[in-house]
RODO-2510 file (C-alpha; in nm, 4 decimals, decimal comma):
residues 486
     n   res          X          Y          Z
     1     x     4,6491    -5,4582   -24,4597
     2     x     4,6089    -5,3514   -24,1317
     3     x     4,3027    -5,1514   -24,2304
     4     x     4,1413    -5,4355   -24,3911
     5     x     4,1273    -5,6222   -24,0755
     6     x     4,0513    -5,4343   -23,7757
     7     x     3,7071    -5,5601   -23,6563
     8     x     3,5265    -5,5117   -23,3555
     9     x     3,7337    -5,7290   -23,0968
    10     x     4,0708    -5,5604   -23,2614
    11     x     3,9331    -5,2443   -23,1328
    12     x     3,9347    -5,3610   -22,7325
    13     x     4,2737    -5,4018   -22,7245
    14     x     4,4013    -5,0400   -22,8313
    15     x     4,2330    -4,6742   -22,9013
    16     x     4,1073    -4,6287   -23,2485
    17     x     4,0726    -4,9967   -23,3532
    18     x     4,4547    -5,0444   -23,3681
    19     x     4,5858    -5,3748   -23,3223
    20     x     4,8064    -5,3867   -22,9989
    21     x     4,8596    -5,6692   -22,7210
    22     x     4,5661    -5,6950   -22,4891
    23     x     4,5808    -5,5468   -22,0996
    24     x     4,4330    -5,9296   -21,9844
    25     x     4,6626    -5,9893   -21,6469
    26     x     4,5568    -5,9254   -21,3147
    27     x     4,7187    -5,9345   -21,0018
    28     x     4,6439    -6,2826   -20,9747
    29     x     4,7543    -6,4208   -21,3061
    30     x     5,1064    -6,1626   -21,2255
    31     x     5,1777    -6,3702   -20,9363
    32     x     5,1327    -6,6947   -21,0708
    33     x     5,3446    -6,5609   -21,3907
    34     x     5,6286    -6,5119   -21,1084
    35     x     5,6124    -6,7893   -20,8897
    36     x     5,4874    -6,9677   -21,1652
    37     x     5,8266    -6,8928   -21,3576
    38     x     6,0769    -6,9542   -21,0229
    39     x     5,9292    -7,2688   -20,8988
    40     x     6,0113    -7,5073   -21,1718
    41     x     6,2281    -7,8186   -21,1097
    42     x     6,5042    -7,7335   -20,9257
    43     x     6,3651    -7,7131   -20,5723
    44     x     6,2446    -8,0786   -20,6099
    45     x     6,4897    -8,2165   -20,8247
    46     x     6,8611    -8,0660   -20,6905
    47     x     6,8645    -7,8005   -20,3530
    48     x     7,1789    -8,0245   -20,3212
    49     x     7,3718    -7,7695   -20,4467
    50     x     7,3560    -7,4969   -20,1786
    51     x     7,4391    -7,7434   -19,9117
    52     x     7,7115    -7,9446   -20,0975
    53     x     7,8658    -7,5616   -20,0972
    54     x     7,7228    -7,4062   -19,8096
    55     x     7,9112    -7,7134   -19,6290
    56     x     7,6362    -7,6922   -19,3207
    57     x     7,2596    -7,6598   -19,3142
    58     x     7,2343    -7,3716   -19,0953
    59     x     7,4407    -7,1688   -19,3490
    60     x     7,2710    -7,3651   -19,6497
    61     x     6,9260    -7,1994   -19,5127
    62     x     7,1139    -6,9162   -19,5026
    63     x     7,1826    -6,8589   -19,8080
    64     x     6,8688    -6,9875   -19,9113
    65     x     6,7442    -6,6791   -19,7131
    66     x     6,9834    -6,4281   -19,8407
    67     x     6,9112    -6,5601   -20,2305
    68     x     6,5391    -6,4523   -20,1940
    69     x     6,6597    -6,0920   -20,0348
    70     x     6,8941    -6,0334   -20,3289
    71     x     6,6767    -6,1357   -20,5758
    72     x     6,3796    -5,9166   -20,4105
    73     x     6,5586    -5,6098   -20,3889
    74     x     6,6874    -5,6575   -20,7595
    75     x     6,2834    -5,7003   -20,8559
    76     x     6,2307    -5,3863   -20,6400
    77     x     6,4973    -5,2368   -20,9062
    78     x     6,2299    -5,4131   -21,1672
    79     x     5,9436    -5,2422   -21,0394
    80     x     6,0790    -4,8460   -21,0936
    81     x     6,2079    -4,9788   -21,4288
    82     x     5,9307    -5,1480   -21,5800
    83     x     5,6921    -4,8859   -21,4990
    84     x     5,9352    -4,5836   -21,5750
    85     x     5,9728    -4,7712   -21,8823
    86     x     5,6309    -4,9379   -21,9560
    87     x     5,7677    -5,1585   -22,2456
    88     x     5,7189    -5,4999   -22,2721
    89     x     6,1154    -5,6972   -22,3042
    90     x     6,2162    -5,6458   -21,9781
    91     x     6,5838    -5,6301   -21,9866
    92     x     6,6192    -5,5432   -22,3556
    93     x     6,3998    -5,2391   -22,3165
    94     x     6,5775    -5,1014   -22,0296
    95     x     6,9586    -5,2054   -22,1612
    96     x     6,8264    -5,0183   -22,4809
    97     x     6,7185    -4,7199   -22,3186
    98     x     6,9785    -4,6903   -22,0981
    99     x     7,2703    -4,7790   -22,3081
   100     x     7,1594    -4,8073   -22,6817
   101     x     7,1188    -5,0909   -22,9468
   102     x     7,4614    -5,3000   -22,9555
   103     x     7,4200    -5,3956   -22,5793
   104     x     7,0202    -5,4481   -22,5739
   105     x     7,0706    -5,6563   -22,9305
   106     x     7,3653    -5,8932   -22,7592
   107     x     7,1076    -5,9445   -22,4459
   108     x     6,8702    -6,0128   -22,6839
   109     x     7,1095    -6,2556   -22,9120
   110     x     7,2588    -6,4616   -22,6309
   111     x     6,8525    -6,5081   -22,4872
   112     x     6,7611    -6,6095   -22,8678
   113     x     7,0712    -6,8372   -22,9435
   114     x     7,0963    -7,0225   -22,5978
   115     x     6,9449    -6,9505   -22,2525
   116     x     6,5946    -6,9673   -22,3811
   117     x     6,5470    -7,2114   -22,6089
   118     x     6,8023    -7,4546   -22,4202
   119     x     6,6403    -7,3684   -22,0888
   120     x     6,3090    -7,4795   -22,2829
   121     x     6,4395    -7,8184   -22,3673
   122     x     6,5749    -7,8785   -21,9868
   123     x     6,2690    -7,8340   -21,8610
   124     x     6,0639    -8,0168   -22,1346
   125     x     6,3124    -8,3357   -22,1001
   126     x     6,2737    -8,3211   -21,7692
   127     x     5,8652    -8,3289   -21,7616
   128     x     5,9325    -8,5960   -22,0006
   129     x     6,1721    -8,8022   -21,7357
   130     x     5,9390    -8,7406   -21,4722
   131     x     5,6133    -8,8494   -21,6780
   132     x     5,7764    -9,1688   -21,8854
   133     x     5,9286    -9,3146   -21,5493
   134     x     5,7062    -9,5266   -21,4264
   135     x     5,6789    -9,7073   -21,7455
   136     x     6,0244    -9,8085   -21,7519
   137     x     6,0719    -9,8590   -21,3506
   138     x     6,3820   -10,1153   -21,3923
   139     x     6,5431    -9,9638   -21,7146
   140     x     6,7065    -9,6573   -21,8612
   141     x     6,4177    -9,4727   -22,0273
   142     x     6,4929    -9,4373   -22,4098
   143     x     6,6686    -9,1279   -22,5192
   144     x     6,4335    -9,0803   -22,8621
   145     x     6,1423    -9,1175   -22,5986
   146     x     6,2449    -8,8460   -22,3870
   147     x     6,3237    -8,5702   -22,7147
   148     x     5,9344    -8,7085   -22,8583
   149     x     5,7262    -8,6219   -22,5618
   150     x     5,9537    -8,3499   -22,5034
   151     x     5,9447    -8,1974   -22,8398
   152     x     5,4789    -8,2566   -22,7982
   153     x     5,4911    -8,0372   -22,4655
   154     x     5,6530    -7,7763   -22,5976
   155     x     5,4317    -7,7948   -22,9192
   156     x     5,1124    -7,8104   -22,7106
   157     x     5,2258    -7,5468   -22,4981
   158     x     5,2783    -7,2977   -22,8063
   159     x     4,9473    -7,4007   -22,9621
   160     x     4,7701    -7,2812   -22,5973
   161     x     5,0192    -6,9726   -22,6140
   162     x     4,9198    -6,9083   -22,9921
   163     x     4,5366    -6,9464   -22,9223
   164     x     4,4509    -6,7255   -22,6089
   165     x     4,6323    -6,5153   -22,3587
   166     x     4,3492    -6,6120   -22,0913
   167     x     4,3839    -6,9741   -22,1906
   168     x     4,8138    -6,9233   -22,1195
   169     x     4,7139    -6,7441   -21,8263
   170     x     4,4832    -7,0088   -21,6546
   171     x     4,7393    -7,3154   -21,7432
   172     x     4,9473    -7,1043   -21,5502
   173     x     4,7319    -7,0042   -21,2617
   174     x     4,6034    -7,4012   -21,2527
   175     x     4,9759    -7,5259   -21,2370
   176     x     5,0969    -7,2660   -21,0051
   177     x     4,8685    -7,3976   -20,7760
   178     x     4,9360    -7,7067   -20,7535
   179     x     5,3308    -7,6926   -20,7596
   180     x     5,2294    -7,4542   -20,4507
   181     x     4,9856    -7,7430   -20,3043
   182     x     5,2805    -8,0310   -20,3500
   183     x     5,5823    -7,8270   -20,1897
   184     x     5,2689    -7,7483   -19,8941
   185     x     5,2693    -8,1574   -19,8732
   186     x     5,6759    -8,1877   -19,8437
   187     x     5,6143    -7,8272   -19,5763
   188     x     5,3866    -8,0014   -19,3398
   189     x     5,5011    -8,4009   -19,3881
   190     x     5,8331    -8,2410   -19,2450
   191     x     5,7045    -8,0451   -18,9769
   192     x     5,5029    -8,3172   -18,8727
   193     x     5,8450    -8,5228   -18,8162
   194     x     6,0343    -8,2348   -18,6894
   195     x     5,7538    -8,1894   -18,4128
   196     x     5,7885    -8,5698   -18,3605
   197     x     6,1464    -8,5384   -18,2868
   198     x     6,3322    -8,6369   -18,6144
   199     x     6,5731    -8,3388   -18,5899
   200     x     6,9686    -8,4808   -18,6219
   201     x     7,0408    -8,3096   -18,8854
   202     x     6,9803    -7,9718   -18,6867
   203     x     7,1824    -8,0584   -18,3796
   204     x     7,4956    -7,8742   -18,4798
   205     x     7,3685    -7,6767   -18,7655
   206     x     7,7123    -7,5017   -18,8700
   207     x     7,9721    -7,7537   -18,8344
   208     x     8,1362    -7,7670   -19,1383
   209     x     8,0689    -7,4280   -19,2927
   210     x     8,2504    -7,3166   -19,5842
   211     x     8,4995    -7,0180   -19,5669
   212     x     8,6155    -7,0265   -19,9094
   213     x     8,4849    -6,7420   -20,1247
   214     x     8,4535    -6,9289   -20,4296
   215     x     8,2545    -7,2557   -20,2626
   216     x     8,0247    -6,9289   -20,1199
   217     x     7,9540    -6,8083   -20,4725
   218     x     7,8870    -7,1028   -20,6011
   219     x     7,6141    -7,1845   -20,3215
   220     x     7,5121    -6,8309   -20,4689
   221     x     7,4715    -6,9529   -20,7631
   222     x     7,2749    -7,2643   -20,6730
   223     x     7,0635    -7,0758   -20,4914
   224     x     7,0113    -6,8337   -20,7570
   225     x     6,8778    -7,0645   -21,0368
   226     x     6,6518    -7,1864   -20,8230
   227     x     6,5000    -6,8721   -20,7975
   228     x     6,5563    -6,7682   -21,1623
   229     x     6,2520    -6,5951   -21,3320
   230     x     6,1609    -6,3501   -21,0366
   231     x     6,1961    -6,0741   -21,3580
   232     x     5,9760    -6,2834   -21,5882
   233     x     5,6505    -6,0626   -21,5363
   234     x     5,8411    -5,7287   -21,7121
   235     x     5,8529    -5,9228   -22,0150
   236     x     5,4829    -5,9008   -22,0263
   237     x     5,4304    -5,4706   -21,8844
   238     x     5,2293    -5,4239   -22,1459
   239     x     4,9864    -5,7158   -22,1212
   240     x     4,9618    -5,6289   -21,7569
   241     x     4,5983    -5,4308   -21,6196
   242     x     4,7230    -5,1236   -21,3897
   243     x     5,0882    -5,2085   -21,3988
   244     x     5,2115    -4,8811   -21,1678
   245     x     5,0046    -5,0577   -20,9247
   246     x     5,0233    -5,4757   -21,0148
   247     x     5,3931    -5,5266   -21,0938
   248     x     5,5127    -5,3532   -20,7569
   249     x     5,2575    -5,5608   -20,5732
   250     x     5,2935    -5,9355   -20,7758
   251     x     5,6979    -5,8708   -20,6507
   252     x     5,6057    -5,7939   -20,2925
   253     x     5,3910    -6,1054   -20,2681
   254     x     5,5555    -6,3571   -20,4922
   255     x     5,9209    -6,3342   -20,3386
   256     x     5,8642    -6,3015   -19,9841
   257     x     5,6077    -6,5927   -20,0383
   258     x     5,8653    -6,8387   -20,2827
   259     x     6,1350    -6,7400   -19,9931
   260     x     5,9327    -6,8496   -19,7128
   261     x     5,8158    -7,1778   -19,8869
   262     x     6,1843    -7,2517   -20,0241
   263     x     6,2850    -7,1993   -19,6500
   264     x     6,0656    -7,4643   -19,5256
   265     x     6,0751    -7,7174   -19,7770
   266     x     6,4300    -7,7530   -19,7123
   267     x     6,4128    -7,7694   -19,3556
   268     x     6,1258    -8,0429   -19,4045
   269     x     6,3928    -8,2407   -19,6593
   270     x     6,6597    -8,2094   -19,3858
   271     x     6,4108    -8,3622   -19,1545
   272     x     6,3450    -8,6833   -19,3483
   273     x     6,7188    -8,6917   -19,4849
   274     x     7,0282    -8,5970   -19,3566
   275     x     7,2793    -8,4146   -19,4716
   276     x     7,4446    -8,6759   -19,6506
   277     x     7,1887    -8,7863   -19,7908
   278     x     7,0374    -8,5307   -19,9612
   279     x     7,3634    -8,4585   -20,1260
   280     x     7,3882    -8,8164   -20,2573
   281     x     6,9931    -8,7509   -20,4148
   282     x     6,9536    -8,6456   -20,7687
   283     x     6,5739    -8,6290   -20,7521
   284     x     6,4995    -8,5004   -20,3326
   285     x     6,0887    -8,4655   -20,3475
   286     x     6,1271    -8,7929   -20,4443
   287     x     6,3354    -8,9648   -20,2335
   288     x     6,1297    -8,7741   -19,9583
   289     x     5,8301    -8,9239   -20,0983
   290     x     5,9752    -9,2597   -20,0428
   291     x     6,0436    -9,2146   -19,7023
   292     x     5,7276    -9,0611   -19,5684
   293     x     5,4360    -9,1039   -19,7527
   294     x     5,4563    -9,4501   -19,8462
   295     x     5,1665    -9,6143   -20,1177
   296     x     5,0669    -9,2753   -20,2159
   297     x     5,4555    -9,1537   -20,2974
   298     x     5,3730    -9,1594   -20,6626
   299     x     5,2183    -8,8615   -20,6560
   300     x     5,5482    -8,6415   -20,6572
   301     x     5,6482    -8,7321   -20,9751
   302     x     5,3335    -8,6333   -21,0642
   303     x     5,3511    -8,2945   -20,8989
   304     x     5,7579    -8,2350   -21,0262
   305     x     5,5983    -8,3453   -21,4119
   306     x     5,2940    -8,0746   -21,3343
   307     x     5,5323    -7,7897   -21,2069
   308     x     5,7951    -7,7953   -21,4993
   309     x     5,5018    -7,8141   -21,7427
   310     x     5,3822    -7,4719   -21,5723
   311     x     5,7631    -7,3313   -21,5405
   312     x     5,7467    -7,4391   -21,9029
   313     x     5,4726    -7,2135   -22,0072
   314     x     5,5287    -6,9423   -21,8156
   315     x     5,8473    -6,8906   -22,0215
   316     x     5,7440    -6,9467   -22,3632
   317     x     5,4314    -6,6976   -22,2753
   318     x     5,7253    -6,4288   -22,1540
   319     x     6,0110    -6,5036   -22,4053
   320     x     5,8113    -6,4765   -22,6478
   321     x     5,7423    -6,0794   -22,5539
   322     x     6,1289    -6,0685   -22,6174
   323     x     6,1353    -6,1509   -22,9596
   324     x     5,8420    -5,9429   -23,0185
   325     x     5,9838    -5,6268   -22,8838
   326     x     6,3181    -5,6897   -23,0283
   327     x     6,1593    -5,7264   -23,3933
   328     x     5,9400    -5,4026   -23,3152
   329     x     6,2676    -5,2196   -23,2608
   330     x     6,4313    -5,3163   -23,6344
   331     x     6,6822    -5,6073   -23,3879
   332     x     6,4993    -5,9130   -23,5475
   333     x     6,2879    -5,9482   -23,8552
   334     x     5,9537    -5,7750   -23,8536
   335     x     5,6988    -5,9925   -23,9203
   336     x     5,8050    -6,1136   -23,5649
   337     x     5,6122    -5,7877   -23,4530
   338     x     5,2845    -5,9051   -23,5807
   339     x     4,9936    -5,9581   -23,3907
   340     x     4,6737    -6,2146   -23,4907
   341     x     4,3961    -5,9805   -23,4789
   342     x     4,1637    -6,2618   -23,3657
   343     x     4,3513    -6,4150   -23,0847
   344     x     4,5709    -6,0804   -23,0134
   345     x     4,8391    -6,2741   -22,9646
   346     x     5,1933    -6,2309   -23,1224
   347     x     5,1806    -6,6056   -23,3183
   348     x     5,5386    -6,5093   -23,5084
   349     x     5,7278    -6,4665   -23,2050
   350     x     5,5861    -6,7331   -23,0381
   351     x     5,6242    -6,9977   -23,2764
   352     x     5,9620    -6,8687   -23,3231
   353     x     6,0552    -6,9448   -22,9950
   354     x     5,9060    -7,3057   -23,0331
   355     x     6,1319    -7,3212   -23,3335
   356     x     6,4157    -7,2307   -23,1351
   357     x     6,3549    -7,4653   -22,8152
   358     x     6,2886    -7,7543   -23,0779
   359     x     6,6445    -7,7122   -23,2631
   360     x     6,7843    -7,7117   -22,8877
   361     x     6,6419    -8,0755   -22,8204
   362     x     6,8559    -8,2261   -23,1163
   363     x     7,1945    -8,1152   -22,9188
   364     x     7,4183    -8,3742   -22,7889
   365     x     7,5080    -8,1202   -22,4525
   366     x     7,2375    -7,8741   -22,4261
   367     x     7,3672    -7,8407   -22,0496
   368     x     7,6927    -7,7492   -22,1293
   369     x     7,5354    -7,4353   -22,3240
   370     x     7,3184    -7,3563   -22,0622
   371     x     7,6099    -7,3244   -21,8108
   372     x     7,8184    -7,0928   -22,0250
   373     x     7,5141    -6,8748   -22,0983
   374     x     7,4630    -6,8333   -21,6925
   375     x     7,7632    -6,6115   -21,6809
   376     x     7,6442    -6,3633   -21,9151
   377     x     7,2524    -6,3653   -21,7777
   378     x     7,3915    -6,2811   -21,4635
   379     x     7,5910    -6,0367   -21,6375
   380     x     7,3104    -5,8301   -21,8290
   381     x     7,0425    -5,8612   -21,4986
   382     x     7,3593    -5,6209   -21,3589
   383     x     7,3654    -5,4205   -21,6762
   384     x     6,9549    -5,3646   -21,6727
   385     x     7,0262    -5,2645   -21,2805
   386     x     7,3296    -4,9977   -21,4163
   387     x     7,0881    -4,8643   -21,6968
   388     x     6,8575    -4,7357   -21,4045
   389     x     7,1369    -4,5708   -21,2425
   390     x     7,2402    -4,4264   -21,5477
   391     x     6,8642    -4,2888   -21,6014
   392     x     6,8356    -4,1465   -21,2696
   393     x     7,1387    -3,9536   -21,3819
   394     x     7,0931    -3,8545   -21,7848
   395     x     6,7204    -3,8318   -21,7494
   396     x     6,6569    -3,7219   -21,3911
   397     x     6,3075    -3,5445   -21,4449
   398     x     6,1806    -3,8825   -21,6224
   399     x     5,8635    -3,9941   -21,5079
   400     x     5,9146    -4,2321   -21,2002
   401     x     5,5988    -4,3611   -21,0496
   402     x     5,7815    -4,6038   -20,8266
   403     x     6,1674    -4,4780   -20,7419
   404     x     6,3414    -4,7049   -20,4937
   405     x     6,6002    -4,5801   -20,2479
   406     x     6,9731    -4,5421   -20,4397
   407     x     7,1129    -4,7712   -20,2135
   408     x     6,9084    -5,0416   -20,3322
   409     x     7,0705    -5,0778   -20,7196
   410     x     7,3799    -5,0054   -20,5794
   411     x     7,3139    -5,3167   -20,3232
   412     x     7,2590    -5,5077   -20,5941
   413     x     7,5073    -5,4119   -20,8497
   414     x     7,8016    -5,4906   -20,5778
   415     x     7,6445    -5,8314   -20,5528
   416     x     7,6577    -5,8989   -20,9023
   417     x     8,0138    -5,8115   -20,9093
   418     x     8,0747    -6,0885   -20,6777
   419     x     7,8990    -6,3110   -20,8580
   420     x     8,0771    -6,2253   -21,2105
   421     x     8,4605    -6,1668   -21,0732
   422     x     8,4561    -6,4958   -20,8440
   423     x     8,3701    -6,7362   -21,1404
   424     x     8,6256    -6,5507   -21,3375
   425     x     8,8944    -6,7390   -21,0796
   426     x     8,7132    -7,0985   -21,0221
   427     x     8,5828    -7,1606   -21,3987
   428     x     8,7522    -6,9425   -21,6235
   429     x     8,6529    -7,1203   -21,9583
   430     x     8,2589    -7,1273   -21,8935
   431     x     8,2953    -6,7737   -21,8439
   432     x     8,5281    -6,7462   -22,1733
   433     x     8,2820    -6,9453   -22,3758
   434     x     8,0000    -6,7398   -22,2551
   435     x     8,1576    -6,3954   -22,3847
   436     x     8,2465    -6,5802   -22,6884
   437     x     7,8825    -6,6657   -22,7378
   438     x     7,7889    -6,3018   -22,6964
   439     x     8,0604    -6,1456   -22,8827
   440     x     7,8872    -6,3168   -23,1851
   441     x     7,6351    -6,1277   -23,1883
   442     x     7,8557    -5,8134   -23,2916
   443     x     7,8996    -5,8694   -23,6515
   444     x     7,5407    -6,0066   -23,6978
   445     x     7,4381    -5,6253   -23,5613
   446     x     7,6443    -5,4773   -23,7830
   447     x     7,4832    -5,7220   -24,0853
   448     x     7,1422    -5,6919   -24,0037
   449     x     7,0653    -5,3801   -23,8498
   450     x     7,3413    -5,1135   -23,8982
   451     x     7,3958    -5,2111   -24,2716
   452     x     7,0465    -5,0444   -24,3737
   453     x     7,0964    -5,0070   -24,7479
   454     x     7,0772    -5,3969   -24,8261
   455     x     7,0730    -5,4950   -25,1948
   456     x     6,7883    -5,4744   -25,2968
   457     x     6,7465    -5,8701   -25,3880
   458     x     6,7868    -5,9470   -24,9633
   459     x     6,5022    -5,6585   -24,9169
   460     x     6,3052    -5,7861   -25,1773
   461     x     6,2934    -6,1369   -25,0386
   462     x     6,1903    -6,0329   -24,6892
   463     x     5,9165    -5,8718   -24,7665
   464     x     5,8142    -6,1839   -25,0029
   465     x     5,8614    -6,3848   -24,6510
   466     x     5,6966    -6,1080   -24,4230
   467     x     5,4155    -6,1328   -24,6766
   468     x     5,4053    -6,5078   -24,6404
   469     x     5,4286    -6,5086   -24,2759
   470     x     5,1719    -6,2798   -24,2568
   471     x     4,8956    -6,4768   -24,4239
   472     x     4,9770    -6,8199   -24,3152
   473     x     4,9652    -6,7008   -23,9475
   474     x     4,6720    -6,4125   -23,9860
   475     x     4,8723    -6,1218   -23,8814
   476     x     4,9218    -5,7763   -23,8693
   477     x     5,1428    -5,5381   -23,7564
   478     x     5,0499    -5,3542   -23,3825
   479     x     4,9332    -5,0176   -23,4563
   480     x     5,1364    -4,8155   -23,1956
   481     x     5,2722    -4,4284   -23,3681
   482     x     5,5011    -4,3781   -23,0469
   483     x     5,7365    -4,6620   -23,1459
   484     x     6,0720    -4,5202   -23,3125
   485     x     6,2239    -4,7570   -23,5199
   486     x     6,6019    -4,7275   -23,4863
***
């Protein structure tokens, strides 16, 4: 089959006229993937967190500070593995080389099962919030309204995903920019007050501060999420042009830059509100807006609706790598490791995801999942981290184009520790739940990928439904002879 359809524009994309996933990102579009994939919601919607913990604004900026150092040297760790590793997956390729299957397949089924898809619908319902607001200005804005437009972002979304990589890439680049262009807005509308002498809430900047481990953590953690997705661009190595030189240099621009503008854009908040304030706000850009900029204050709800529609895309373009990668390796079905010859993009694994974040928007407490998977996320980033100490020391003459300092991983490994053993003591049952929710995943490896000799009925079926797959969609598997099934 494969044969039958490798044309001319099949042949750009791999030697030979195999079918593989197109080199189409640039530095540029590697950037916007990152900051693209950090900024979503959260630094408009709820930087409450930090400071409610924090207890004081000087250490609340802090911490903001410290959040974008940890997560930059962890990228750092990124950068030696995914071009050590040039494998598209990011954290399931390295787990899996590093450790084996069972781990790499429970990253992967925990990422399938929950933090994906439900961190889809999040940020779909709230680009639907955001957008359906002003029609219901004195009201509670219908439930069923909020899953419907919802539910038609993330379609459109996966029908731009489906069609073109460049078309995915320049939603991404176009709403990058301009979730860059309104947090510039809050930057200088604060500064502009701060120079003007609106600064109470700076006048004793660490009264207050927290001394309790656990309330630090958890400022950690709120901190953290808002700067979840600095790893996003690994999912994608092998869509990216020059990656030994690209993925080192995206990280070195995107975090310093997210840090500096998360920085300011909570010093401009603090400027407008105080502390108390901003605590009390569930929605901060726009209760900023309403203070400063008067008639034209519509336009953050505009800008929060534009940057979780980006956020949006930038993870179902990356997750979608996931299930790809995970299906090339024999840990999901095959014909999710099919590529459209046409559009060289993996349609299976993308509408699979879309699938996935769809189901997620019929649950009655998609947040309540999403908390319980945070535990274990956290918990695999350390694992990936581990897995390059471990190569350093069972493959130690492996191919290295960028090798960080030791003390880096181990810097970051000790911080994870922290941020997995305090939980453990201040919310013992998310934590519970989450392991639970991963431990599942156990007996559907042994099912479905150790148990090899299936009756023959099961592999009969499958490849009746591979078959199917493969012509409704147009697809056909990548031609790549290096990849070992397991």
């Amino acid at each position: 089959m494969t044969k039958e359809v490798n044309g001319s524009k099949t042949s750009l994309s791999g030697e030979g006229g195999g079918v593989k996933l197109e080199k189409a990102l640039g530095l540029f579009n590697g950037v916007a993937i990152i900051v693209g994939s950090i900024v979503g919601g959260g630094i408009f919607i709820t930087p409450k967190g930090v400071l409610q913990e924090a207890g004081s604004v000087g250490f609340s900026l802090i911490i903001w500070a410290l959040c974008g150092m940890i997560c930059l040297v962890g990228a750092m760790c990124y950068a030696e593995l995914g071009t050590c590793i040039l494998k598209s997956g990011a954290d399931y390729a390295y787990i899996r080389e590093g450790f084996g299957g069972l781990p790499s397949f429970l990253y992967m089924w925990v990422a399938l099962i929950i933090v994906f898809p439900t961190g889809n619908a999040i940020t779909a319902m709230t680009f639907s919030n955001y957008i359906l607001k002003p029609f219901f200005p004195d009201c509670d804005i219908p439930e069923v309204a909020v899953s419907l437009l919802a539910a038609l972002c993330i379609t459109l979304l996966t029908v731009i995903n489906c069609a073109s990589v460049k078309w995915a890439t320049k939603v991404q680049d176009i709403f990058t920019i301009s979730k860059v262009i309104a947090l510039l807005i809050i930057i200088v509308t604060g500064l502009v007050f701060l120079f003007m002498g609106s600064n109470e809430s700076f006048k004793a900047p660490f009264r207050g501060s927290t001394t309790e481990a656990s309330k630090f953590a958890m400022a950690f953690y709120s901190g953290l999420y808002a700067y979840a997705g600095w790893n996003y661009l690994n999912f994608v190595t092998e869509e990216l042009k020059d990656p030994y030189k690209n993925l080192p240099r995206a990280i070195w621009i995107s975090l310093p830059l997210v840090t500096t503008i998360y920085i300011l854009a909570n010093i401009a908040y603090l400027v407008i509100l105080s502390p108390a304030e901003l605590i009390a706000s569930d929605a901060v850009a726009v209760t900023f807006s309403d203070r400063t900029l008067g008639v034209m204050s519509w336009i953050m709800p505009i800008f929060v609706a534009m940057s979780t529609f980006g956020n949006l895309n930038g993870c179902i373009f990356t997750q979608a790598r996931l299930f790809f990668v995970g299906a090339r390796y024999g840990h999901l079905p095959g014909f999710l490791a099919t590529i459209n010859p046409k559009l060289l993009t993996p349609v299976p694994a993308i509408m699979f995801g879309c699938m996935m974040s769809l189901i997620m928007l019929c649950s009655s407490d998609i947040f309540a999942l999403i908390n319980y998977a945070a535990f274990v996320e956290t918990l695999f980033i350390g694992v990936s981290v581990a897995a390059l100490l471990m190569l350093r020391y069972t493959r130690p003459d492996m191919e290295r184009p960028i090798k960080v300092h030791i003390i880096f991983p181990i810097f970051f490994l000790l911080i994870i520790i922290f941020l997995i053993i305090t939980p453990l003591t201040s919310s013992p049952m998310e934590c519970l739940m989450g392991i639970v929710m991963m431990c599942t995943g156990i007996p559907v490896y042994v099912i479905g990928v150790m148990w090899t000799k299936k009756p023959q009925v099961v592999e009969n079926y499958h490849k009746k439904f591979s078959l199917l797959v493969q012509k409704c969609f147009y697809v056909v598997a990548e031609d790549i002879e290096e990849i070992k099934m397991d």
